[in-house]
Backbone bond lengths (Angstrom), bond angles and torsions (degrees), N, CA, C in turn:
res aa  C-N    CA-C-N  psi(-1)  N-CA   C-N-CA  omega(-1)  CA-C   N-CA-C  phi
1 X - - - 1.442 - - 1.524 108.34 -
2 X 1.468 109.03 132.67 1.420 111.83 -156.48 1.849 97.99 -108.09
3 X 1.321 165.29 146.14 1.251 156.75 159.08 1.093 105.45 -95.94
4 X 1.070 149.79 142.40 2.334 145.33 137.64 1.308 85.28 -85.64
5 X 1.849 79.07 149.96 0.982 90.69 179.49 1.505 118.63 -85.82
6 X 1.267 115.60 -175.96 1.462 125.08 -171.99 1.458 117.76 -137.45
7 X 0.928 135.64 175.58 1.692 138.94 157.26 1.278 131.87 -21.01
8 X 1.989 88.72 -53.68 1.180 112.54 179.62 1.672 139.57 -59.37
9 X 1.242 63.87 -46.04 2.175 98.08 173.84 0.980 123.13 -60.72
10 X 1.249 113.83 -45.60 1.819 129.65 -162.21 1.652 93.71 -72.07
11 X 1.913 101.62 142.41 1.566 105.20 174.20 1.489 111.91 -71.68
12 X 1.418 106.29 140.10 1.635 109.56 162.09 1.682 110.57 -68.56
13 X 1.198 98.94 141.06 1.360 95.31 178.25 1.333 121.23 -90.32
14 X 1.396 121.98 153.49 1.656 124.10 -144.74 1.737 96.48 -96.05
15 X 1.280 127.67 141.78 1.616 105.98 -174.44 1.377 104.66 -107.81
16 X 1.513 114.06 145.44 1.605 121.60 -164.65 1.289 89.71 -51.80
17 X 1.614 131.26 173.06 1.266 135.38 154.67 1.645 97.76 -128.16
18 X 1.308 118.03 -24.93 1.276 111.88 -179.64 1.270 132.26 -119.82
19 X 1.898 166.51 119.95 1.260 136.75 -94.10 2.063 76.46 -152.59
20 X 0.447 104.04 114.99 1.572 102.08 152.69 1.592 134.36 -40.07
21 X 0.804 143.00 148.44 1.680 129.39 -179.77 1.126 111.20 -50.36
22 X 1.456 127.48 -73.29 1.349 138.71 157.38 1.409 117.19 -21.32
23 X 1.222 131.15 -45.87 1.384 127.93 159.03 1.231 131.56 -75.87
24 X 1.215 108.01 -25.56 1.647 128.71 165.07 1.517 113.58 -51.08
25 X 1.186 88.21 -88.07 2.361 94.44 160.82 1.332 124.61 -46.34
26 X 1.369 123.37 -11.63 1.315 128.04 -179.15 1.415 102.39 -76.99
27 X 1.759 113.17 -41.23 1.469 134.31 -138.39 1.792 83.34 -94.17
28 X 1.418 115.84 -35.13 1.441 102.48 -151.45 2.165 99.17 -104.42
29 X 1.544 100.81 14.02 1.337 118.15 -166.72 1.815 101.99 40.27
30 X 1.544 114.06 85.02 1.285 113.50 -174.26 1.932 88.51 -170.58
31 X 1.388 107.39 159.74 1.198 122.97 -156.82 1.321 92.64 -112.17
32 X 1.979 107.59 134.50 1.310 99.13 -148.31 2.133 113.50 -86.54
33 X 1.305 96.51 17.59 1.176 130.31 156.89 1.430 112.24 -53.80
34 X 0.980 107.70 -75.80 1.912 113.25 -179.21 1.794 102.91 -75.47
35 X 1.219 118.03 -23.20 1.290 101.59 165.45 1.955 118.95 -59.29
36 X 1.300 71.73 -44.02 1.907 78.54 176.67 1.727 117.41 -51.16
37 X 1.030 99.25 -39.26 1.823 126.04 176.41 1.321 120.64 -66.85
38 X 1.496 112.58 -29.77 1.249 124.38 161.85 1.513 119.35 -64.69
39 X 1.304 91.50 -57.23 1.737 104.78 -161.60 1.698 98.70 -85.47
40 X 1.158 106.61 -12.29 1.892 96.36 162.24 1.922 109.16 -88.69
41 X 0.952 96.44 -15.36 1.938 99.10 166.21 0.904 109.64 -76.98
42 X 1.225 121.34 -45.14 1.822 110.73 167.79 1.912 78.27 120.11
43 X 1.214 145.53 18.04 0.975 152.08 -158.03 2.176 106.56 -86.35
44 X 1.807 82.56 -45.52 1.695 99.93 -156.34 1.589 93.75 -116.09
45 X 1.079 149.98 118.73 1.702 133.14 -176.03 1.364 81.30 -94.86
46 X 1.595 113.71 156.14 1.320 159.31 153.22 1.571 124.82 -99.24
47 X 1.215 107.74 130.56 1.631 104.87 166.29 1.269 117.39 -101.39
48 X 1.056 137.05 106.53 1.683 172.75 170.54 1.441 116.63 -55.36
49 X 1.846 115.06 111.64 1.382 94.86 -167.83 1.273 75.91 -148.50
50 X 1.825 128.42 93.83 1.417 126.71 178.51 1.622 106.43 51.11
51 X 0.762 142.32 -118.12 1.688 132.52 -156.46 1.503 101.52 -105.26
52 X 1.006 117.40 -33.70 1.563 141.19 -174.06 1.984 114.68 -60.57
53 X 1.450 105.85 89.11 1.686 122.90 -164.07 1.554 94.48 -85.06
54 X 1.297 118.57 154.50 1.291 110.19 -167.55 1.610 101.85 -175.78
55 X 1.562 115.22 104.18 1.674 106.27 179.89 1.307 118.42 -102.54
56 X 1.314 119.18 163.39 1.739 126.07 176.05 1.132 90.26 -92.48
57 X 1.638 107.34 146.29 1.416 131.86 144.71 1.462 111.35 -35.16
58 X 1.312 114.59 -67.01 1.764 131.70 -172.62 1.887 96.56 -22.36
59 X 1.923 98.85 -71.74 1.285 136.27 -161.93 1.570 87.05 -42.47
60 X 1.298 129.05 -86.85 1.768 142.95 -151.27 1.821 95.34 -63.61
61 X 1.524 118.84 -8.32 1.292 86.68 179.22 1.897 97.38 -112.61
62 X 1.204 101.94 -3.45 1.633 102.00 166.09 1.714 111.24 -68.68
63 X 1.456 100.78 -20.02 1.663 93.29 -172.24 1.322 91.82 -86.65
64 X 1.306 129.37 -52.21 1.347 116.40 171.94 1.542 130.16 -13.83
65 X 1.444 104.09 -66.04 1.056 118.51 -171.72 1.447 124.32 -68.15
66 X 1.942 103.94 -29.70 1.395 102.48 177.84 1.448 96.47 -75.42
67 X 1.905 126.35 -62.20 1.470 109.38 169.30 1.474 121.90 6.92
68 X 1.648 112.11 -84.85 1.168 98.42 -159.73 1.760 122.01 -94.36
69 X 1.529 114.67 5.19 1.464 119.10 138.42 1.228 122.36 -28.54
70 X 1.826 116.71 -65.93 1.086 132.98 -169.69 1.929 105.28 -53.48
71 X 1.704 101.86 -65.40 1.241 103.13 174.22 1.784 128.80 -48.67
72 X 1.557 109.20 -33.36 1.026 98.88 166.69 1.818 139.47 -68.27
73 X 1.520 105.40 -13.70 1.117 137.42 -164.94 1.108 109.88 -95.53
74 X 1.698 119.75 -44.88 1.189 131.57 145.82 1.713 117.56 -18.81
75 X 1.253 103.68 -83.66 1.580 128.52 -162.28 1.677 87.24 -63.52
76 X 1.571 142.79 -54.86 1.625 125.11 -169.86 1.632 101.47 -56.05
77 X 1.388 108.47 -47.67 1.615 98.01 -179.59 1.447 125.20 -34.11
78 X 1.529 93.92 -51.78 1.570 127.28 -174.95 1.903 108.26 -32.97
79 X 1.212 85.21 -30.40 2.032 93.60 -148.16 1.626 98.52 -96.58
């Protein structure tokens, strides 16, 4: 007895939670150079597992957001 598959069957796919450096800087269009520069400022947190660097999605879009807080906050001063 043979089944096809269906909807049902097929695996859900599991979603990264954690990005690699290289994927990290890819994600934030930034060179993974200054990512390093970040996350030694204490700017970008990293999760740390013996040598093994590893960022959340969550994390790179909180910097985002403070980023452009800052910039916006920046520019009212400005005026």
């Amino acid at each position: 007895m043979h089944f096809a598959p269906n909807k049902n069957n097929r695996q859900q796919a599991i979603p990264r939670l954690l990005l690699s450096p290289r994927e990290a800087a890819k994600a934030l269009s930034i060179c993974e150079r200054t990512l390093y520069s970040l996350t030694k400022a204490g700017e970008i947190a990293a999760v740390r597992r013996g040598r093994l660097v590893r960022y959340s999605m969550e994390e790179l879009q909180a910097w985002i957001r403070r980023a452009s807080e800052t910039k916006c906050e920046n520019a009212q001063n400005a005026t």
